[in-house]
N, C-alpha and C positions, 0 to 999 in steps of 0.2 A: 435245193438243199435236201438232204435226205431225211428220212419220215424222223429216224431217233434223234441226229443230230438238234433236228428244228423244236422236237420234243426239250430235250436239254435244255435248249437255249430258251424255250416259255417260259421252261418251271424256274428256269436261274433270274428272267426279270416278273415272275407270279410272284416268287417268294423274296426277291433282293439278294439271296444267297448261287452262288456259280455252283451250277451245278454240272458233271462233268460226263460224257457222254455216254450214256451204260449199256451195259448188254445185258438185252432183256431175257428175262426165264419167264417162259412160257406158263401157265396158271389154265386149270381144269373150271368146272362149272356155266360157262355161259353159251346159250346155244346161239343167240345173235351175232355176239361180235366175237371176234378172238381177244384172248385176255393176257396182261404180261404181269410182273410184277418188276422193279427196276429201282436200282440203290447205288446208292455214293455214300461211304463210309457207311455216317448210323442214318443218313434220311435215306425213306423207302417210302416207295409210291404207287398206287393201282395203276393200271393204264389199257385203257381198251382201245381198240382199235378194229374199224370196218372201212367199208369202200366210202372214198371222199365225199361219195354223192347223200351219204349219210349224218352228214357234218354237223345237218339242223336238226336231226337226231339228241345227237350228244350236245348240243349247244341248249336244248330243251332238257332233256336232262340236267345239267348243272343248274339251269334256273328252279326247277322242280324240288331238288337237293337245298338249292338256299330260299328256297317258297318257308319248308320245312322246316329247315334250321331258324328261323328268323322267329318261330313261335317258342321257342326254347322247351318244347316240351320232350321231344324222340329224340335221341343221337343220331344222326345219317354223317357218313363220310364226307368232311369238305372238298368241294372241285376247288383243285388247284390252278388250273387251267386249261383249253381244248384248242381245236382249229385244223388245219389239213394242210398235208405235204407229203410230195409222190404218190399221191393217188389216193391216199390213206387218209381219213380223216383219225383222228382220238383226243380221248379225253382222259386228260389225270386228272388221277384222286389221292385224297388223302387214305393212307393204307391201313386198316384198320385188325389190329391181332384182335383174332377170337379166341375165344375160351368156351369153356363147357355153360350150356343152357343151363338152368336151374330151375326150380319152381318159384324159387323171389325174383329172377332175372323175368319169369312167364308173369306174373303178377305186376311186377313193374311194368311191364309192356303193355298189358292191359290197364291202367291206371292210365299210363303219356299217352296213349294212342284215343282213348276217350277224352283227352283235356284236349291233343290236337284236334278232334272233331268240334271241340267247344272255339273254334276261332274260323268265324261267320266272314264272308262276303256277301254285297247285297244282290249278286246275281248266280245264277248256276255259270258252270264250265268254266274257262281262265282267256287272259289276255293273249296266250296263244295257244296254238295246236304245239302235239308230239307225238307221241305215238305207244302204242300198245302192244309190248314188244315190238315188230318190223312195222305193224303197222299203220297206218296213218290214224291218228286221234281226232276228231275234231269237237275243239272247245270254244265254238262259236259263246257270247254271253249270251242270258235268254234269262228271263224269270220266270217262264212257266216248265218245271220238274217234267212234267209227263211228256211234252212235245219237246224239251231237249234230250231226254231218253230214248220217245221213239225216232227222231229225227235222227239223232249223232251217236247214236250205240246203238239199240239193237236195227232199224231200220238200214242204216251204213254199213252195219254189217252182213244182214241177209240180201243186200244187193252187192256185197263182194261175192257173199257166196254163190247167188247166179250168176254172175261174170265166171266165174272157178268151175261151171257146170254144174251146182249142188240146186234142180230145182225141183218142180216135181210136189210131194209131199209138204217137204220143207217150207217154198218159198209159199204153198197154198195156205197153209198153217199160219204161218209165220204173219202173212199179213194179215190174217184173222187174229190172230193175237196185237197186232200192232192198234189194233182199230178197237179192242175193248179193254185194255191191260189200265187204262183210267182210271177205270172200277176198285181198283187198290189202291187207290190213293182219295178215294170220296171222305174220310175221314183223317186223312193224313197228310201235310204239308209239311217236308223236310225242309229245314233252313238249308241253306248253302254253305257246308259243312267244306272243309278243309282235307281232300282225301289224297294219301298214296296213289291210289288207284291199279297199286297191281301186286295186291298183298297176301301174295302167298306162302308158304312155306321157307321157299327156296330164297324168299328176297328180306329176310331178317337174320340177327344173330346176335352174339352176345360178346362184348369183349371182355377182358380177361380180368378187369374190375366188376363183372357183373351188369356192365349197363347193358339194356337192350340196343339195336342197331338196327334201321331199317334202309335200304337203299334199292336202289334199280325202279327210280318212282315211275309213276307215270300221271302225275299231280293235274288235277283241278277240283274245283270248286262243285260241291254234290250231295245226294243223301251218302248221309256217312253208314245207313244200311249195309251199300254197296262197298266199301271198305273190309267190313264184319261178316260178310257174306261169302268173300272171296278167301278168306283166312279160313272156312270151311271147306270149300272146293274140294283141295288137293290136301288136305289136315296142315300138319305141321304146326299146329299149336296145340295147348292145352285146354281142361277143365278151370286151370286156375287162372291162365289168361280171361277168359271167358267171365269168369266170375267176381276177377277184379274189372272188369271194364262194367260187368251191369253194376255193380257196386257205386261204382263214378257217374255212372250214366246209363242210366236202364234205356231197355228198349220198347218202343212199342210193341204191342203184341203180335200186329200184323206184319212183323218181321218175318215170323216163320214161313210165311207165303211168297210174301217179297223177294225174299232171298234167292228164290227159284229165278226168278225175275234178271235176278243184275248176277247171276253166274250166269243165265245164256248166254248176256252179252259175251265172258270170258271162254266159253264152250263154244261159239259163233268163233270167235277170234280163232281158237287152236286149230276149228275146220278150215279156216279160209291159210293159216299158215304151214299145220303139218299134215292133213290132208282127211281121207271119208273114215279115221278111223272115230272119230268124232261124232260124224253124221247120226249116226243112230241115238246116242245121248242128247244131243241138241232135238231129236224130235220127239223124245221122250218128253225131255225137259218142256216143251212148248206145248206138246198134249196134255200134263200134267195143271199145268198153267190154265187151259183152255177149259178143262176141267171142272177146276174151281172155282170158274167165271161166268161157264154156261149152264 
């Protein structure tokens, strides 16, 4: 059966409504999968689509999406349905119109995104792996923070990046960081916080009633630091984001250090996928770190 046909006929027994075969219009923005957008009269639908061998990709994703939606705090897009055909794996969504950001839309978003931190599990990581953009996540459960940190984020990742050829400095650093980076956390034990996990800029917006909208997760179970840390990275949000969320939920102080901490992870992640322009920040970032510990 062919990739759209087999699409059609999910979303027509996902929803109970026939829906009838479309032809898709291509949609800008995502650098992993190719994106479409696709409609029958007035229902209209996201739909991404990559190579089939991606499939538990997106099938992790829509779990992630309704991890989210199940605390009723953030609006994320409902998965409609996913699965593969002709080589294609994809996944529909619910299609969400945007509208202009606001400063009460930035403020709201800092309010839900601090209640969603306030919904605890009793272990770190989640019941399954996904992945971090392309690539592989692992959300083994664990209750000790610091050994699932260095273990499944930054340790998994500077041994992708010696596979990739990044050694040398990096990997010498890096495991000297792995082995005293505890030390930030001798007075601080994060609960097992409920995170996005890959909250940047690009992966929120607002619809055209004002709600905020978070999608493109990469969900488990962690310091919610790591959530607040990444919405720094690459900016895209504001002063009043920022200001409603310590309002809800203030932060510990040793945030500021921290935060250096759970972006290398996402700086580790960009070298090992878009290549050494990366390199030089990541060892900034780790000398920095090394710095303030020796």
């Amino acid at each position: 059966m062919s990739l759209w046909k087999m699409i059609a006929e999910d979303i027509s027994a996902a929803t109970g409504a026939a829906f009838r075969q479309p032809a898709p219009r291509p949609v800008g923005g995502g650098c992993i999968s190719a994106a479409y957008v696709i409609e029958d009269g007035g229902r209209r639908y996201f739909v991404k689509i990559n190579a089939a061998a991606k499939a538990h990709m997106f099938e992790a994703e829509a779990a992630g999406l309704q991890e989210i939606a199940r605390t009723g705090t953030v609006r994320v897009p409902e998965p409609v349905c996913w699965g593969s055909a002709d080589d294609s794996a994809y996944l529909v969504l619910e299609y969400v119109d945007f509208g202009t950001d606001t400063g009460t839309s930035a403020e709201r978003l800092g309010r839900q995104l601090a209640r969603m931190h306030q919904v605890h599990a009793h272990r770190y990581g989640w019941h399954r792996d996904n992945t971090i953009g392309s690539t592989p996540q692992i959300n083994t459960p664990a209750t000790d923070w610091v050994a699932f940190w260095r273990d499944h984020r930054l340790g998994y990742q500077l041994r992708l990046a010696a596979r990739n050829g990044y050694g040398g400095h990096l990997q010498r650093r890096g495991e000297r960081l792995l082995a005293v980076f505890g030390a930030l956390f001798a007075d601080y034990t994060p609960p097992p916080a409920l995170l996005h996990g890959d909250l940047w800029g690009g992966n929120h917006g607002t619809d055209t009633a004002g709600n905020p909208v978070i999608f493109d997760p990469a969900v488990y179970y962690g310091d919610r630091e790591a959530d607040l840390a990444m919405t720094e990275l690459f900016s895209g949000f504001g002063g009043r984001f920022y200001a409603a969320y310590r309002d809800e939920y203030p932060l510990d102080p040793g945030y500021d250090t921290r935060k250096t901490l759970y972006n290398l992870y996402h700086v580790l992640n960009h070298l090992n996928l878009f290549g050494g322009s990366y390199l030089g920040q990541a060892q900034r970032m780790i000398d920095r770190l090394l710095g303030e510990l020796t």
